[in-house]
N, C-alpha and C positions, 0 to 999 in steps of 0.2 A: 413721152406721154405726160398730159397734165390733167389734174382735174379740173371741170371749170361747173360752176352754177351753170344754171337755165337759161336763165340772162342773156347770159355772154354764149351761149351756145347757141341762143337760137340768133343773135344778132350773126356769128360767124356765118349759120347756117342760110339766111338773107343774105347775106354780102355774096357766097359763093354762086347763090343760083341765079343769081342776076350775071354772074358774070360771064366766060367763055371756059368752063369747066365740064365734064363728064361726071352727072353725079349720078352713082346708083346705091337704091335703099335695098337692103340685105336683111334679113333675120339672122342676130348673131351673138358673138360673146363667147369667150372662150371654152369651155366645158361646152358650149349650143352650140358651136361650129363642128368639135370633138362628134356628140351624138347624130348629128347632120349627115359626116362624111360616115360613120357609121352604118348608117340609115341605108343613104345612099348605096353603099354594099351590100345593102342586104339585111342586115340583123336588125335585132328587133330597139326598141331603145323608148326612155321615159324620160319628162325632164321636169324641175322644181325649179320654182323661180319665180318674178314678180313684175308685170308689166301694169302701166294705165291704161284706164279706159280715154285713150284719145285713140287718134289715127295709127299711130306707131306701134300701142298696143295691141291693138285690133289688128292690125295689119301680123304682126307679129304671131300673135293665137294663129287665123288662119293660117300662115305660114306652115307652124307647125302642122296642123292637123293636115293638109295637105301633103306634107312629110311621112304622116302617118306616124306621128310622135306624141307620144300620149304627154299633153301637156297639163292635165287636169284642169283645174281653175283657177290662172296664175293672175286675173284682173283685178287689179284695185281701182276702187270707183274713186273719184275726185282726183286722183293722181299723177302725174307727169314718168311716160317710157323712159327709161333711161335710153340715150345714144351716146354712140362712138363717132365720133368723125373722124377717117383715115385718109391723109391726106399722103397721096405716094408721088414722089418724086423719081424722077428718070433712071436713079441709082437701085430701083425700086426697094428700097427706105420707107418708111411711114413716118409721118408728123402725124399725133393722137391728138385729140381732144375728148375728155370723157365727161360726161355729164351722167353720173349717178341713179341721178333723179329715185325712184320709187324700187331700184333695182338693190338702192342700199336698206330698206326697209327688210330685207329676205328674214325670218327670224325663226326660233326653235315650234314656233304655232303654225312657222309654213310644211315641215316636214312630213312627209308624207308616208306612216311608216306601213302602211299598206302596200302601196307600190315598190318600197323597197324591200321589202319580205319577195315580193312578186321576183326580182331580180339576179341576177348572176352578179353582177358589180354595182357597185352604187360608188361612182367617180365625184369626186370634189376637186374646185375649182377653188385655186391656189387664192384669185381677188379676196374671196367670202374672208378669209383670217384678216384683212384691213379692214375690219370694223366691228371692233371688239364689243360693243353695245349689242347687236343684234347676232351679223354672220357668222361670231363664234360661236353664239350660243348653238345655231340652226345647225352647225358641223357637230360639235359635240352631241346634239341628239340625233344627226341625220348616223353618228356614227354608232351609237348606243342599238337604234333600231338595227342597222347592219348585222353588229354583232349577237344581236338577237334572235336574228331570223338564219345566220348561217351566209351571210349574202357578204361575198368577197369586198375590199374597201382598196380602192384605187384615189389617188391624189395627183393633182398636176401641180407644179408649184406658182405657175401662171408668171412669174415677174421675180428677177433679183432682188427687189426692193422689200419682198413679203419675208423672205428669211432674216433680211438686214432689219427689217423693222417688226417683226411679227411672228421672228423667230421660236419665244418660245413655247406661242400657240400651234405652231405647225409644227417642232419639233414633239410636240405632246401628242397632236396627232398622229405623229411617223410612226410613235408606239404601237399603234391601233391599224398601221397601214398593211397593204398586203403587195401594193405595187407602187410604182414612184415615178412619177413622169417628169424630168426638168432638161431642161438645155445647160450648155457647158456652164455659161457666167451661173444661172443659177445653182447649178451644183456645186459651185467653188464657193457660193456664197453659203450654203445649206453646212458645207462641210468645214468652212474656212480653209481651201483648197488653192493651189495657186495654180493647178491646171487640169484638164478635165480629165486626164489618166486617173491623177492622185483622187482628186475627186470620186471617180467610179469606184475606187477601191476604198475609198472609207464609207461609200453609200451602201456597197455590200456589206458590210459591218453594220448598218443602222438596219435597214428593212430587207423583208425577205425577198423582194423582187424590184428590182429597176430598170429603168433605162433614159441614158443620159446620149440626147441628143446635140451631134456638133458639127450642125449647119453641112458648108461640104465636105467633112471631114467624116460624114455618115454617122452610125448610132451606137454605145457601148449597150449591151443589152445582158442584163445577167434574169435569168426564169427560171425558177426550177430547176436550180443550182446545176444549170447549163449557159455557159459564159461564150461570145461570141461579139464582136466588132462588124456589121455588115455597113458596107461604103457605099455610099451617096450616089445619086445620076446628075451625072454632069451635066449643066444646062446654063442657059443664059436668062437669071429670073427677069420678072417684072414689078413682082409686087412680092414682097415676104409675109403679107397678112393669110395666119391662118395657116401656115407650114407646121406647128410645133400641134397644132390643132387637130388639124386631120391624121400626124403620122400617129397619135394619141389613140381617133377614134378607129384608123385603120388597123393598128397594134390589137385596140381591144377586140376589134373583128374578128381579127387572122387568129388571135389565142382560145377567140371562143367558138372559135367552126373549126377545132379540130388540126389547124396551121400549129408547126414548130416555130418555136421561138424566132430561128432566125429569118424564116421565112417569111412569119407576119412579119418583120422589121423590113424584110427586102422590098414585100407589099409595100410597107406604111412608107417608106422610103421613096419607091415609082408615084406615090399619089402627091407627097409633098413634093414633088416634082412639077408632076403635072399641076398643082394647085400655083406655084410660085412663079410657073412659065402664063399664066394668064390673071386677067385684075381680078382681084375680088377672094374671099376666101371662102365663098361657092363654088363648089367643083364644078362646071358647066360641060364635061365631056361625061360621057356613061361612065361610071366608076368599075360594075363588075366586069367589063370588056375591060378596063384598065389593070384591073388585080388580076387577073387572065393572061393578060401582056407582061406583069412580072413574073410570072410563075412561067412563063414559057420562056423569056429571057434567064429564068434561075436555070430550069429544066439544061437550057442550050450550055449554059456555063459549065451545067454540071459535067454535060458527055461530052466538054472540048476540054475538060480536066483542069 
């Protein structure tokens, strides 16, 4: 992944659509994909954030509100959407291109601490701590209203590069954390770990709940000081955008409709499945028919012992 200006992103973005490419426009971003696949299950879900008023924003609000995601009022007038360009290759890999744009302006005047009162979790997205002028301020109050209201605080760490470089805002925030979502490289980076075992066991030492995702090596998951490794569905991906995403927003599902630990993990586990085996990091098959099909694959495990 690279950051690029406007510029150079909308030049990329010309060069591709003229060419013999497959391009589809998405509503996304990591924490929005998180509450999306969420959605898509069922529960209920809010989201804070910052789009323009051009096409991409607009396009982006409706999205939402057709989600039935209470997005409030996240448009800024004169301003340019941020995008992502994900270019996936046959290994199904991504080449990024990010462009910022209006998505880096997010700050402590966007926080909405009404809505977060309203909530069961109020999830932060790991990007927001690379920008220290605005994003940290908005975490530190989005986490202040949190603990204000009683309203649990869950964190993704979104990128290896945010601990390496952003570490000791996100370690200040782990203080204040209730849950931990990272994948293996970033938990070795969070913990200074050389492997994702070691890692799981120094993350139990920092926060009261985690879980450290490791690809097909399945999920280390500690909740409510119930410890558990649930194993991955073997499959042939296509695209890995958006896998660390949904087992995130399906984890938060499965813990808040009354699923055991290992269970939502087995859930969030069958959707990054199904998410990785087609393009895009929109789910496009029914999801609750899909959480249905792990729970009856758990069920069948269980009574073959």
């Amino acid at each position: 992944m690279r950051l690029v200006e406007a510029d150079e992103q909308k030049l990329l973005l010309e060069k591709l659509s003229t060419g013999d490419h497959e391009l589809r426009l998405v509503s996304g971003g990591s924490v929005a994909n998180s509450i999306i696949g969420l959605s898509q299950l069922g529960g209920r879900g809010a989201f804070i954030g910052c789009v323009g008023d051009d096409r991409y924003g607009l396009h982006y609000a409706e999205e939402f509100n057709d989600l039935k995601i209470n997005i409030g009022n996240p448009i800024v007038v004169g301003e340019t959407t941020g995008t992502c360009l994900a270019l996936i290759t046959p290994d199904a890999e991504r080449t990024m291109r990010t462009c910022l744009a209006v998505s880096s302006h997010l700050a402590a005047k966007h926080v909405d601490a009404r809505r977060i009162a309203d909530s069961e979790w109020l999830f932060i997205e790991g990007y927001v701590f690379a920008n220290p002028a605005t994003g940290q301020h908005a975490i530190r109050e989005a986490i202040q209203s949190a603990k204000a209201a009683g309203t649990k605080v869950a964190i993704t760490c979104s990128d290896a590069f945010v601990p390496q470089v952003f570490g000791d805002a996100l370690r200040e925030a782990l203080k204040s954390c209730d849950l931990f979502f990272c994948n293996a490289p970033e938990a070795m980076a969070v913990t200074e770990s050389t492997s994702s075992a070691a890692a799981f066991e120094r993350l139990k030492q920092m926060v009261p709940n985690c879980v450290v995702t490791d690809g097909p090596h399945g999920a280390f998951v500690y909740y409510h000081g119930e410890e558990t490794h649930v194993p991955a569905f073997a499959c042939q991906p296509k695209d890995l955008t958006g896998a660390g995403d949904m087992f995130a927003g399906a984890f938060l599902y499965g813990v808040t409709h009354g699923y055991s630990p290992a269970i939502a993990a087995r859930g969030a586990n069958y959707m990054c499945m199904n998410v990785i085996t087609q393009v895009g990091a929109r789910l496009v098959a029914d999801a609750p028919t899909l959480w249905q099909e792990a729970l009856e694959d758990y069920r069948a495990d269980d009574v073959g012992g």
